[in-house]
C-alpha positions as CSV (number, residue, x, y, z in Angstrom):
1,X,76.1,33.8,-44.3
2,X,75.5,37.8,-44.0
3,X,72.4,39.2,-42.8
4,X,70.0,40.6,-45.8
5,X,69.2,44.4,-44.1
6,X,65.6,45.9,-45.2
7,X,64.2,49.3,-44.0
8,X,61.2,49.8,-42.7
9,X,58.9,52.0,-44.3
10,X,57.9,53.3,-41.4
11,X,58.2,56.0,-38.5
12,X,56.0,54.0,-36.1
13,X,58.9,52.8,-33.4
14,X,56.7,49.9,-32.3
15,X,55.7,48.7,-35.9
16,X,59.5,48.4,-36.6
17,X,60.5,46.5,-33.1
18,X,57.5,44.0,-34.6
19,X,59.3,43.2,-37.7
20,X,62.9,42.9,-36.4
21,X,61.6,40.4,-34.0
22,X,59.4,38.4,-36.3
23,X,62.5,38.5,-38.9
24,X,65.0,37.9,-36.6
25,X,65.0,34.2,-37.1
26,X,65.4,34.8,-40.9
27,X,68.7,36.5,-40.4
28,X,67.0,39.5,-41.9
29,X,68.2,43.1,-40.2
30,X,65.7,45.6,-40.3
31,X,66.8,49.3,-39.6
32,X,65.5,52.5,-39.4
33,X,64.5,55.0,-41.9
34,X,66.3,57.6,-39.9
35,X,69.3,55.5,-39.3
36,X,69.7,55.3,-43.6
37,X,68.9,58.7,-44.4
38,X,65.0,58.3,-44.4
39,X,63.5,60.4,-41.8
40,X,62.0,62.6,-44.2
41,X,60.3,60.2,-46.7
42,X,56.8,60.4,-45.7
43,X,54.7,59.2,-48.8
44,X,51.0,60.1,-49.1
45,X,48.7,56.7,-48.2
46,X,45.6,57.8,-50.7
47,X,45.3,54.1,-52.6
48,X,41.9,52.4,-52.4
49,X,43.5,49.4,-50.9
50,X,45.6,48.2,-48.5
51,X,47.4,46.7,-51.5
52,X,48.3,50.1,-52.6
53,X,48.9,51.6,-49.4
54,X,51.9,48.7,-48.6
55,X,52.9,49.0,-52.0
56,X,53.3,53.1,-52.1
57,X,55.1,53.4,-49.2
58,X,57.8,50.6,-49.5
59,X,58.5,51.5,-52.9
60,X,58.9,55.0,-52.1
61,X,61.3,54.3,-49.5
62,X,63.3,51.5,-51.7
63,X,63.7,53.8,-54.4
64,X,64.9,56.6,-52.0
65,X,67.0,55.0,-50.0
66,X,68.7,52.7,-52.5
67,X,67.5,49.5,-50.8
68,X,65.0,46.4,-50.4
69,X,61.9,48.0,-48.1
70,X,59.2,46.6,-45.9
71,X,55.9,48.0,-45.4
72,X,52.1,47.3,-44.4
73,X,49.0,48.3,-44.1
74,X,46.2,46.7,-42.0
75,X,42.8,47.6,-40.6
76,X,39.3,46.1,-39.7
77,X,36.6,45.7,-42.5
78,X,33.1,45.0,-41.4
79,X,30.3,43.5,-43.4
80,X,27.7,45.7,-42.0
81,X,29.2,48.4,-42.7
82,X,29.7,47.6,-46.0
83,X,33.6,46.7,-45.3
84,X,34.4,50.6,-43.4
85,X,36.2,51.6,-41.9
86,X,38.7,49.7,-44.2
87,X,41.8,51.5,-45.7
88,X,40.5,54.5,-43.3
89,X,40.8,52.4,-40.6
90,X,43.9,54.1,-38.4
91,X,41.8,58.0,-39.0
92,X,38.2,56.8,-39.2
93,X,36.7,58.8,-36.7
94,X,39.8,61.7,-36.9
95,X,41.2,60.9,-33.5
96,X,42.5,58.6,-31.7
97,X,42.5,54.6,-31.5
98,X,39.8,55.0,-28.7
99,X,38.0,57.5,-30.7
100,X,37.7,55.3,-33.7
101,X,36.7,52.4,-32.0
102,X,33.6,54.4,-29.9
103,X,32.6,55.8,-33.4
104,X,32.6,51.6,-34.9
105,X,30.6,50.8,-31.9
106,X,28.1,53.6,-32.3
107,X,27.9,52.6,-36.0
108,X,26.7,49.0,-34.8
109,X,24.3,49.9,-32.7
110,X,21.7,47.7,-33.3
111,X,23.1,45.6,-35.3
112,X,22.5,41.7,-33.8
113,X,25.9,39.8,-32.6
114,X,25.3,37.3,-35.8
115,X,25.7,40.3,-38.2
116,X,29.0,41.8,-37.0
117,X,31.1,39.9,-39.1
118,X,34.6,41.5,-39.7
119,X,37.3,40.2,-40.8
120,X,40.9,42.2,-39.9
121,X,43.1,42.5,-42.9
122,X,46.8,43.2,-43.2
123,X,49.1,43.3,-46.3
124,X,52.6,43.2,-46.4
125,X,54.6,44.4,-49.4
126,X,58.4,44.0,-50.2
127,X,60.2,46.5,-52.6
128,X,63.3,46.7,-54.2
129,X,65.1,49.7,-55.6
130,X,64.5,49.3,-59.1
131,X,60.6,49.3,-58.7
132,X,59.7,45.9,-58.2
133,X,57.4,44.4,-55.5
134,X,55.4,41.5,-54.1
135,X,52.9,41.4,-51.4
136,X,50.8,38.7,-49.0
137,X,47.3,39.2,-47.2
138,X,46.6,38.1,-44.5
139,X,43.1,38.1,-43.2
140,X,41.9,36.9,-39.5
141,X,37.7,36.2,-39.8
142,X,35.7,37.4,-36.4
143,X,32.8,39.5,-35.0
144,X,32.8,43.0,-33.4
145,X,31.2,42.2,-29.7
């Protein structure tokens, strides 16, 4: 049995070592978009979801590159804050991870433990070349400390 190969619609080195080691298993290859051509494929993330995020940017590479693409989008949705920083998540605060995460502190301050519900969100979607898709949430429940 061959190995089905996917791109990653990604540039993010570390996000693509993630999913060739959790699809390793599954006999599913993952390559590189610069290893199929893709290194310049850099689609605009501007949905309002993280359902439209993963779904823009694998489709966009799937239907540049010719074949089946994997993308996702994730970040941290907090009821107090009525579900920010959300699809922003990765440029919240403009800077860096540190930076964002000082700014979702400051944002709580005040805020009792009991109230800091979150919940971290991450959607995967998988595209083919001729346009079509399917994507899974995930969702892992907690509070900000």
């Amino acid at each position: 049995m061959s190995k089905t190969t996917y791109v990653v619609a990604s540039h993010n080195q570390h996000k693509i070592k993630e999913f060739a080691r959790i699809l390793e298993p599954l006999d599913i290859e993952i390559v590189t978009p610069d290893r199929c051509g893709g290194e310049g494929i850099d689609p605009v993330e501007d949905g309002d979801s993280f359902e439209d995020n993963a779904v823009i940017k694998a489709t966009a590479f799937a239907r540049a590159l010719g074949m089946p693409a994997l993308a996702d989008d994730s970040g941290i949705c907090v009821d107090a804050l009525n579900g920010a920083p959300g699809v922003y998540s990765a440029r919240y605060s403009g800077g860096d991870d540190h930076d964002n995460n000082e700014l979702l502190l400051r944002q709580l301050e005040g805020v009792p433990f009991e109230k800091r519900t979150a919940r971290y969100v991450c959607v995967i979607c998988c595209a083919s070349p001729d346009g079509s898709y399917f994507t899974v949430r995930g969702e892992c429940e907690g509070r900000i400390g």
